[in-house]
N, C-alpha and C positions, 0 to 999 in steps of 0.2 A: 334330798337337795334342799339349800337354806336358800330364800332369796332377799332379797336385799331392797327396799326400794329406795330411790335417792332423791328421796323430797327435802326440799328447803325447812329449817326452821322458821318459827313463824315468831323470832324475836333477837336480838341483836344481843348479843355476850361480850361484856366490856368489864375492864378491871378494877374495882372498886379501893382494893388497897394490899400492900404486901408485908407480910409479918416475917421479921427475920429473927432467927432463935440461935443459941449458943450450940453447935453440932454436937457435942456431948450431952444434948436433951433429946434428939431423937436417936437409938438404937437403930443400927439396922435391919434390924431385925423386925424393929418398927416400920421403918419407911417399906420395907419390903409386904409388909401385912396390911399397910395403908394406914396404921393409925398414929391419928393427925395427934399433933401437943396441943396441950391446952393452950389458949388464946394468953391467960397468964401468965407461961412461960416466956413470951415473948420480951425480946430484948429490946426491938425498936417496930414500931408499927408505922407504917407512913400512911396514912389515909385522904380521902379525897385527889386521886392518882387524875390526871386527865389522860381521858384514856388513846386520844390521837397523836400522843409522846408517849405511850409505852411503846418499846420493839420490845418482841416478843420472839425469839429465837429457838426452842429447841427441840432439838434434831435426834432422829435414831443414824445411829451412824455401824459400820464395823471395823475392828481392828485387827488382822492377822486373824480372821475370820470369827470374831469373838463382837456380838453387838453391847453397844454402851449408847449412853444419850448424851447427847453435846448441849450445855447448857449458854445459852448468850441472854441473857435480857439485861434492860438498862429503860431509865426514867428519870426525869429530872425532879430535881431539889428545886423549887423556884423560891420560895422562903428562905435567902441567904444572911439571916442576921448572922452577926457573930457568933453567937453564941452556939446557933447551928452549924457551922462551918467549922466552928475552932472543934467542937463533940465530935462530929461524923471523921474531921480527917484523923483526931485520936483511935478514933473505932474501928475506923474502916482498912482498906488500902491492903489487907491479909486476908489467909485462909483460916476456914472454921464456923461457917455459918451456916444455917439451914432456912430455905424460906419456903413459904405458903403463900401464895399467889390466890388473892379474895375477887371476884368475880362477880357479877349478879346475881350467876345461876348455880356455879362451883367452887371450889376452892381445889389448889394442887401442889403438893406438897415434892418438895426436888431437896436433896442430899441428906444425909446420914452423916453418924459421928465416926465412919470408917472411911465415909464419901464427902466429906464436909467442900461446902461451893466459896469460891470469892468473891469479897464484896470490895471493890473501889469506887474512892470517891474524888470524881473527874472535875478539875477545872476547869468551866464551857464558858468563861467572861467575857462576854468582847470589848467590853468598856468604850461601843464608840456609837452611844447614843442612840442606839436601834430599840432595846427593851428587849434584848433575846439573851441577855446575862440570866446563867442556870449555872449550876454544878449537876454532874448527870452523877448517879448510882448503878454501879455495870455490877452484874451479877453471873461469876461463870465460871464453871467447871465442867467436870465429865462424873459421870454416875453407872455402876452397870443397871443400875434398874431405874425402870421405866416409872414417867411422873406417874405417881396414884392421886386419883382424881376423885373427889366428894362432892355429894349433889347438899344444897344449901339448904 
C-alpha cells in the first residue's frame, strides 16, 4: 500500500512569464517525452505577468470515452502602445502556437505541432476613465496529452 500524506506546501506558486513558440518547433513527440524548446526558439515572451490577472484553466476532460486536456488560460496586455497592439493583433487571433507557462518553481509546456493551441488577442478597453483599459491574451485549445511539467 502507497500512502499519501496531504500536507501544505510551504510556499506560494505564481506565474512569472509565458513563452509562446511556433507549433511546428515542438514535435509531438516532444511534448509527449516532455522536452521543453529552447528559450531561443521562442517567438514572443511576455514577462513580468501579475500574477492575480492570470486565470489559469485546464482541465482533464473525456470525449466518447477518450481523455484530452481542455486548455483556457488568458492575461492581460496592460502595455498597449501601438506599436504592441498593431504586432500582437497581426500575430495573433489563429491556431498554431505552443506555449510554456514559467512559474517560480516550474514551467509547463501545453500543445504540439499535431496539437497546436489558440492565441487571441481581446479587446478589454473601456475608455471611461476607470484605468482598467487591457487587451487580454486567451490561450485555448484541446490536447490529448497531459501538460508535462519541469521543476526550475
Amino acid at each position: 500500500m502507497e500512502v499519501f500524506f496531504n500536507n501544505l506546501e510551504n510556499f506560494f506558486r505564481e506565474i512569472r512569464s509565458v513563452e509562446i513558440y511556433a507549433a511546428e518547433d515542438v514535435l509531438y513527440i516532444d511534448a509527449y517525452t516532455g522536452t521543453f524548446p529552447a528559450k531561443s526558439k521562442a517567438l514572443y515572451v511576455f514577462e513580468e505577468l501579475v500574477p492575480e490577472t492570470f486565470s489559469r484553466k485546464i482541465s482533464s476532460k473525456t470525449r466518447n470515452g477518450n481523455p484530452f486536456t481542455d486548455v483556457d488560460v488568458s492575461f492581460p496586455l496592460l502595455d498597449m502602445s501601438i506599436e504592441n497592439i498593431e504586432k500582437l493583433q497581426e500575430v495573433f487571433n489563429k491556431k498554431g502556437f505552443v506555449v510554456v507557462f514559467v512559474a517560480n518553481t516550474v514551467k509547463t509546456l501545453l500543445g504540439n505541432a499535431t496539437e497546436p493551441l489558440r492565441i487571441d488577442f481581446i479587446d478589454n478597453k473601456n475608455e471611461d476613465g476607470s484605468g482598467n483599459d487591457e487587451y487580454t491574451i486567451a490561450i485555448s485549445g484541446e490536447t490529448i496529452l497531459k501538460p508535462k511539467i519541469n521543476t526550475i
